[in-house]
MIVEX-597569 format. One record per residue (C-alpha): residue number from 1; residue in one letter; x negated, y, z. Coordinates in pm, 1 decimal, padded with zeros to 6 digits. Each point is the difference from the previous one (the first is absolute). Layout:
N
ATOM  nr rest        x        y        z
ATOM NUM    a        X        Y        Z
...
This chain:
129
ATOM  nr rest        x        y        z
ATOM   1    x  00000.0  00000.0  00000.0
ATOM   2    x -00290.3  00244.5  00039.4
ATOM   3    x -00132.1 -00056.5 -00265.0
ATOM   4    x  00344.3  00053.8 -00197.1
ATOM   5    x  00057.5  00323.4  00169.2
ATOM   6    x -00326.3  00142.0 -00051.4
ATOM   7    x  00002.5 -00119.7 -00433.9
ATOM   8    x  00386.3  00184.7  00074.6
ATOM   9    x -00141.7  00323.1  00124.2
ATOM  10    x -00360.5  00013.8 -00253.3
ATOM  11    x  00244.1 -00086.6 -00303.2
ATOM  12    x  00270.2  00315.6  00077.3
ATOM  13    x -00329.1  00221.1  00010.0
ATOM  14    x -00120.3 -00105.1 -00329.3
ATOM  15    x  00386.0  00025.7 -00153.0
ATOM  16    x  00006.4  00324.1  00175.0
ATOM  17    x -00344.8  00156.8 -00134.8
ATOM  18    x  00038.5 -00146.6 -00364.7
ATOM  19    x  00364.9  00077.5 -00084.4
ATOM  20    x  00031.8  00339.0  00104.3
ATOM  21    x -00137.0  00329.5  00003.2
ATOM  22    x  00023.1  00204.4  00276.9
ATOM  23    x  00031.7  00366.2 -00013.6
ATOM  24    x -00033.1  00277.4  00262.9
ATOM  25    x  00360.3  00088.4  00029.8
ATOM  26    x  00117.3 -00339.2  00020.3
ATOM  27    x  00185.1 -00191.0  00273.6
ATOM  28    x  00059.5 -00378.8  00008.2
ATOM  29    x  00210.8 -00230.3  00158.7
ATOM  30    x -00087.9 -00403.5  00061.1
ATOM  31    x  00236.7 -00243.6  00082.9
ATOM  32    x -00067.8 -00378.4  00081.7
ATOM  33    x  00292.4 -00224.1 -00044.2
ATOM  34    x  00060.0 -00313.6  00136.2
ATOM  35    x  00267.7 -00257.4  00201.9
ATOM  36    x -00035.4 -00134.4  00324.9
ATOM  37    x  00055.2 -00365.9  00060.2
ATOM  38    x  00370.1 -00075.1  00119.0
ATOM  39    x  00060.2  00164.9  00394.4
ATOM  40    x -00356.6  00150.5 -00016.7
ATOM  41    x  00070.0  00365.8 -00092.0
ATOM  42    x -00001.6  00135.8  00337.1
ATOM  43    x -00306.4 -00201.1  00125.1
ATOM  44    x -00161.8  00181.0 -00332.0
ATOM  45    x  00107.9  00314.8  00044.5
ATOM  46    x -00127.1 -00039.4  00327.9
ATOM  47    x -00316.9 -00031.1 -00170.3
ATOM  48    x -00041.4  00249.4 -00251.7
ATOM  49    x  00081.0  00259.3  00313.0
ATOM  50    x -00277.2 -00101.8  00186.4
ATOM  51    x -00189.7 -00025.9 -00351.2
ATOM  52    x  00084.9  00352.1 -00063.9
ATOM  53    x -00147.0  00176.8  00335.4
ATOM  54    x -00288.3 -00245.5  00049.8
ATOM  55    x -00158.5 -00020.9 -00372.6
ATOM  56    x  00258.1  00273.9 -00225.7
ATOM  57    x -00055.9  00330.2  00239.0
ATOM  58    x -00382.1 -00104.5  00025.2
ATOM  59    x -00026.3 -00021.6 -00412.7
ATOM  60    x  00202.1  00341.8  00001.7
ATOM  61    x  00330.6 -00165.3 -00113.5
ATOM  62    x  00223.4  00215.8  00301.6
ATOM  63    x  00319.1 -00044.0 -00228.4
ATOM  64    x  00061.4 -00323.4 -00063.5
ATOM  65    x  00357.7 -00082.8 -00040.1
ATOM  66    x  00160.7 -00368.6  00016.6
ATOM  67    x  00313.6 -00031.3 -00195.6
ATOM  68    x  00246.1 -00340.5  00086.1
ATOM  69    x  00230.5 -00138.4 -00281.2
ATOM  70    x  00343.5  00115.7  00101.1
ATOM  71    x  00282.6  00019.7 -00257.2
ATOM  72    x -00106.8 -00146.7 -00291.7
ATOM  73    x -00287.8 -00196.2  00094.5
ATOM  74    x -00051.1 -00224.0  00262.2
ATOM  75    x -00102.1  00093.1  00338.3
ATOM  76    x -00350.9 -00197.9 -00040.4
ATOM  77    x -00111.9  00233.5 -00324.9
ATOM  78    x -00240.4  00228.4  00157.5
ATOM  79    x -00189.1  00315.0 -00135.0
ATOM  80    x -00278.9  00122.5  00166.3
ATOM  81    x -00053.7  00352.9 -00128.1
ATOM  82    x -00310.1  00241.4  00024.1
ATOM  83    x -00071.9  00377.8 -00152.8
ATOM  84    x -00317.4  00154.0 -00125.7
ATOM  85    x -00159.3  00229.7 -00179.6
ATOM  86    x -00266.5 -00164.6 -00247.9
ATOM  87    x -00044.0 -00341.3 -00087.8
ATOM  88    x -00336.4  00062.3  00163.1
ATOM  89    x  00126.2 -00033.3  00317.4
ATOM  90    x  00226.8 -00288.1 -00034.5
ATOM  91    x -00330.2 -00163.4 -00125.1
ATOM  92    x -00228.3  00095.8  00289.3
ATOM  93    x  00325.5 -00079.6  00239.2
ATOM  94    x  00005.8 -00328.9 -00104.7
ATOM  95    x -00325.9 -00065.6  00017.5
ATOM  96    x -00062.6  00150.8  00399.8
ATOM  97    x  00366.2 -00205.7  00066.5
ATOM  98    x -00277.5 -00394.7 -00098.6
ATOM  99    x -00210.4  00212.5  00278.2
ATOM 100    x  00222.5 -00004.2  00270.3
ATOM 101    x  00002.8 -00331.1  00201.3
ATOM 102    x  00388.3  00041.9  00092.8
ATOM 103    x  00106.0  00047.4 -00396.9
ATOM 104    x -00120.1 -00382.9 -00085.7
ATOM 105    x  00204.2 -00144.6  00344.5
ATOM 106    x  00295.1  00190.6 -00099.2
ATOM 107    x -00016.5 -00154.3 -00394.4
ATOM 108    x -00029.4 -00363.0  00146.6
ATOM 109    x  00324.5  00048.2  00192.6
ATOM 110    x  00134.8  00192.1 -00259.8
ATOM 111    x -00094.2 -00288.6 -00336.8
ATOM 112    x  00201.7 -00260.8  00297.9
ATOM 113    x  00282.1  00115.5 -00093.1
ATOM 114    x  00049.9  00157.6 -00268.3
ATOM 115    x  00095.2 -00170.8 -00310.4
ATOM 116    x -00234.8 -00099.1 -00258.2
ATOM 117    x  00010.5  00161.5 -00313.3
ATOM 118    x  00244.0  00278.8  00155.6
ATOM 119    x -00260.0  00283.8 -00001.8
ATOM 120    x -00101.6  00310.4 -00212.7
ATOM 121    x -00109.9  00258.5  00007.9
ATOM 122    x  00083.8  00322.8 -00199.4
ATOM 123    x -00134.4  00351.8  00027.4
ATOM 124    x  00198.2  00290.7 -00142.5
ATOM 125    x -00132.4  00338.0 -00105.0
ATOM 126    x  00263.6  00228.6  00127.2
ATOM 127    x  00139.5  00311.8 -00227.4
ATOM 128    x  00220.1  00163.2  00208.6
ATOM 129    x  00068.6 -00024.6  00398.0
């Protein structure tokens, strides 16, 4: 599984810094899709919040927002969202997130139970807020 997360998180960088071309007045969004197993979407929710203030506010991602499937689709769909400015920083965020000792223990709980072959990931330049 560490291994998996890590080829996860290198890959994204090299999508990120080949397919687009980041400008100075640009904003982006990210979102990572994926489902939890059946009755684990509050134990990885759980998760991701602890994810998000001991690994995402220490790799400057302070707005990370977790979206639930609600009407429409199922309560285990999950998007975990993040902002930023340049694709630069999503690049060197990923790469001080395989730094940080807590990041990999949160991914092994995290691949548990979530479904294989569920995740994406997607990152959106934004035009207008």
């Amino acid at each position: 599984m560490k291994n998996q997360s890590k080829r996860i998180l290198f890959s994204l960088a090299i999508f990120a810094s080949f397919l687009f071309v980041s400008n100075a007045n640009a904003m982006y969004l990210g979102r990572w899709h994926f489902t939890f197993k059946d009755g684990m979407e509050q134990n990885g929710l759980t998760i991701l919040k602890k994810w998000g203030v001991d690994v995402g506010a220490r790799i400057g991602w302070k707005n990370i927002r977790l979206l639930k499937g609600s009407v429409g689709p199922a309560s285990s769909k999950v998007e975990f969202e993040i902002k930023f400015d340049k694709l630069e920083d999503y690049e060197s965020a990923l790469l001080d997130a395989q730094k940080n000792p807590y990041h990999t223990q949160y991914m092994q709980q995290i691949n548990n139970i979530i479904i294989p072959g569920s995740i994406s990931w997607n990152i959106y330049k934004i035009e207008q807020q």
